[in-house]
C-alpha positions in Angstrom: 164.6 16.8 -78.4 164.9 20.9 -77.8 162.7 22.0 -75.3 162.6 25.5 -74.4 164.3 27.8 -71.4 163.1 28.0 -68.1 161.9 31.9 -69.0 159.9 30.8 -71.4 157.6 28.5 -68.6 157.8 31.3 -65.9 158.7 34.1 -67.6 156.4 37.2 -67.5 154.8 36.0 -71.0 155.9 32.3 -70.6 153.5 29.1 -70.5 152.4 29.2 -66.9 151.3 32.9 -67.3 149.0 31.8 -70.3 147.9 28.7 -68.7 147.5 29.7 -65.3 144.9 32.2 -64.1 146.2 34.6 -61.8 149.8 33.7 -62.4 152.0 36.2 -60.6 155.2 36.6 -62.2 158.4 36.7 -59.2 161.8 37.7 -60.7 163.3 36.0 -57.7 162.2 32.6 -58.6 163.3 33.3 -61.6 166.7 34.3 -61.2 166.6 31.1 -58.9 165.3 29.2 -61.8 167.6 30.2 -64.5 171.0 29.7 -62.0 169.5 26.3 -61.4 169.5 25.8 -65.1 172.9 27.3 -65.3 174.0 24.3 -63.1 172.4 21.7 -64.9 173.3 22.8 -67.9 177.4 23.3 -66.7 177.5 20.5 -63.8 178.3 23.0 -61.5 177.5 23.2 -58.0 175.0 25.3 -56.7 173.8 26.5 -52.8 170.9 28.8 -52.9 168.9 30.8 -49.7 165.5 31.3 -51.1 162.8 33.0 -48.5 159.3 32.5 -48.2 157.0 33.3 -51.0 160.4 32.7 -53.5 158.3 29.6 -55.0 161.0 27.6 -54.8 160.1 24.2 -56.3 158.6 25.4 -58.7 162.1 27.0 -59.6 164.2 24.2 -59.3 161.4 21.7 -60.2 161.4 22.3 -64.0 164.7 23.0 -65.1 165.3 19.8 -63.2 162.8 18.6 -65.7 163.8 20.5 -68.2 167.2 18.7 -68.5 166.3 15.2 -67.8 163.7 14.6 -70.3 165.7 16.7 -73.2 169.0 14.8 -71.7 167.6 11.3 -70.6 168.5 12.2 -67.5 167.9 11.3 -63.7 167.3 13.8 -61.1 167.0 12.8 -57.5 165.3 15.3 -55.6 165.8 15.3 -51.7 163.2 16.5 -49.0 163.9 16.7 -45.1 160.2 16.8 -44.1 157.2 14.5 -45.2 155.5 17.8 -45.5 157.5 19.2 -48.4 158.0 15.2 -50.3 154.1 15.7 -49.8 153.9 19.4 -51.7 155.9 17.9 -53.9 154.3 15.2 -55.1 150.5 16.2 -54.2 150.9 19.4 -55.6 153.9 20.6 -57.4 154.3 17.6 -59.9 150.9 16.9 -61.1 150.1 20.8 -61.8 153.3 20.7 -63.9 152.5 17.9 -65.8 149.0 19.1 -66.6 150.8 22.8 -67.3 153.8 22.1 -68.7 152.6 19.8 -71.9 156.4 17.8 -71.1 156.1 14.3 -70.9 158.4 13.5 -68.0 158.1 10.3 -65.4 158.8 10.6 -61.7 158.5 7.9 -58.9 158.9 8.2 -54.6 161.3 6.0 -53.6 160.8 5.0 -49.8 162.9 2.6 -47.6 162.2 -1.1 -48.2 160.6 -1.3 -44.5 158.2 1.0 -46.0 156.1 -1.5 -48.4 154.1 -4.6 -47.1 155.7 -8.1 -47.8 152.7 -9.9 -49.2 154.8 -13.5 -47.9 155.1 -12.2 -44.6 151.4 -11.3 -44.4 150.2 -14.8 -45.5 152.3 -16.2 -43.1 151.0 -14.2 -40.1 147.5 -15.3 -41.5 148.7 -18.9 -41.2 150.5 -18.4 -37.8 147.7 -16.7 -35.9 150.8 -14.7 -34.2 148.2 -12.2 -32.8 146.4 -12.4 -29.8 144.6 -9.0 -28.7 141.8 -7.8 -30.3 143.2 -4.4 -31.9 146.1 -6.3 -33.2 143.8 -8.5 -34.9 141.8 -6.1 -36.0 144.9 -4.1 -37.6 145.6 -7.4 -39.4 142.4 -7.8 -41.0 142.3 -4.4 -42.1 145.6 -4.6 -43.3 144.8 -7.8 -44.9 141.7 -6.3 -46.3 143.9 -3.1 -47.9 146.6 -5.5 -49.5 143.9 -6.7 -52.5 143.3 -2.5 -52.6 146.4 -0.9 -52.8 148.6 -0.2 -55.7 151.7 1.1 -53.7 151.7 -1.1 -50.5 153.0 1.8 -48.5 152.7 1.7 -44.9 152.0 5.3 -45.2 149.4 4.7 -47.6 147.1 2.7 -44.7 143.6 4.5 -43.7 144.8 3.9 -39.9 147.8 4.3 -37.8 149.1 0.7 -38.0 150.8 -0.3 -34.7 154.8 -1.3 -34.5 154.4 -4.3 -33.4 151.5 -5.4 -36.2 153.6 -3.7 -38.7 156.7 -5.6 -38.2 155.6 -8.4 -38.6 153.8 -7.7 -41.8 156.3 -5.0 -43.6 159.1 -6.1 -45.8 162.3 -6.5 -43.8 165.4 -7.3 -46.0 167.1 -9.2 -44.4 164.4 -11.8 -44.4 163.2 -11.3 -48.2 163.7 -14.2 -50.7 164.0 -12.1 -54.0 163.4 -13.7 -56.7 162.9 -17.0 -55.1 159.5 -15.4 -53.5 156.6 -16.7 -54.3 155.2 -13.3 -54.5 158.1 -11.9 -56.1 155.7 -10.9 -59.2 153.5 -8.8 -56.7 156.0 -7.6 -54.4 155.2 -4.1 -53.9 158.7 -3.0 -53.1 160.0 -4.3 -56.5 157.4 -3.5 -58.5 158.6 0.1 -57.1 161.9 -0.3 -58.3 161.1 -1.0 -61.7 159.3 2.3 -62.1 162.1 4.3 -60.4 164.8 3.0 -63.0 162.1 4.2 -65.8 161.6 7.9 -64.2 162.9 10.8 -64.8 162.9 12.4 -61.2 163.3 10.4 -58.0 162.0 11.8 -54.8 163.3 10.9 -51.8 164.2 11.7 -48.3 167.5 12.6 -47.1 167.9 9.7 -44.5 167.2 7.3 -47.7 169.8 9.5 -50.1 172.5 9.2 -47.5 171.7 5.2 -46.7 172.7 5.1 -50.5 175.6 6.5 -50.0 176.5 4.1 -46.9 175.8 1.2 -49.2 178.0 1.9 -52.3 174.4 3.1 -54.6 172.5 -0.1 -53.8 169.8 1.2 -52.8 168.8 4.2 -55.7 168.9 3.4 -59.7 171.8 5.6 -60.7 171.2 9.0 -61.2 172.6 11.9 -62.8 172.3 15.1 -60.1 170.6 15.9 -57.0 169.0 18.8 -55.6 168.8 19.1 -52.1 165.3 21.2 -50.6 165.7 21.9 -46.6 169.7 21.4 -47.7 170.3 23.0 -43.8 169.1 19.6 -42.4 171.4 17.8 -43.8 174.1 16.1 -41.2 
């Protein structure tokens, strides 16, 4: 597969400025954009200072995708702030894919104390572990969301769940069974993990890229490069 240069998607006559209505063409993303490619294209390193109004995802976002759909590639891309993983993934990818007319997959990967357990729920059901009334009521609405939710995210939950509910209910893993589960077919967190070894893009944050790094890759499906946004907070 041969798909074409980053100029030609946000180049002055490229596909976003036929597609888009009131496309404004910025030749500082686009020098951004085509280094970025340069680096993809080479393996080479890359650090870039981009200021406000550069459209900056945008320029690193699809020669990213560029090269791992026409390489079979993975591309981990790392966010400080929920804010930006947000823009990202609210914003950014989905007017891409409808603009773009590239086929490319893409998955958030969160930390595994991020997803409900399903086993751990039932259990708290069965234990009655909760004795005032807002816990309760947290439970029930968290019991309630369970048969709703596709992602089991604690994010995801239409209230602010407490710490002490939540612990009890959210995956730990130290305490999962794997495959020995009984809801291992259901299991939020896994059913996550299969869709982030078929994507194309991974986005993560940089606390969860780095507590891959700690643990020898366990945690992330290989990938092929990364691209660091809000690179100045890393420590």
């Amino acid at each position: 597969m041969t798909l074409k240069r980053v100029e030609n998607y946000l180049g002055k006559e490229g596909i976003l400025s036929s597609r888009l209505e009131g496309f404004e063409y910025r030749h500082q993303q686009m020098d951004m954009a085509d280094a970025v490619e340069e680096a993809f294209g080479n393996a080479m390193h890359l650090i870039v200072e981009a200021g406000t109004g550069t459209g900056k995802s945008l320029a690193y976002l699809i020669p990213a995708i560029l090269w791992a759909v026409e390489n079979n590639k993975k591309v981990v891309i790392s966010t400080y702030t929920k804010t930006l993983q947000h823009q990202i993934l609210n914003h950014d990818i989905p007017f891409l894919r409808e603009k773009l007319g590239i086929n490319f997959r893409y998955a958030l990967c969160m930390g595994n104390e991020n997803y409900l357990s399903l086993r751990r729920l039932k259990r708290t059901a069965q234990a009655g572990l909760f004795t005032q009334a807002i816990e309760e009521s947290q439970w029930e609405g968290i019991f309630n969301w369970a048969g709703e939710t596709e992602t089991g995210y604690r994010s995801d939950l239409p209230f602010e769940v407490l710490p002490q509910v939540w612990e009890e209910v959210g995956r730990q893993k130290d305490l999962c069974l794997g495959k020995n589960c009984e809801t291992h077919s259901s299991c939020f967190y896994f059913k996550a993990r299969k869709i982030w070894f078929g994507a194309h893009l991974l986005i993560v944050n940089h606390h969860l890229f780095f507590a891959n790094v700690a643990n020898a890759g366990a945690v992330l499906p290989a990938f092929d490069a990364v691209v660091f946004d809000e690179a100045q907070n890393l420590e």
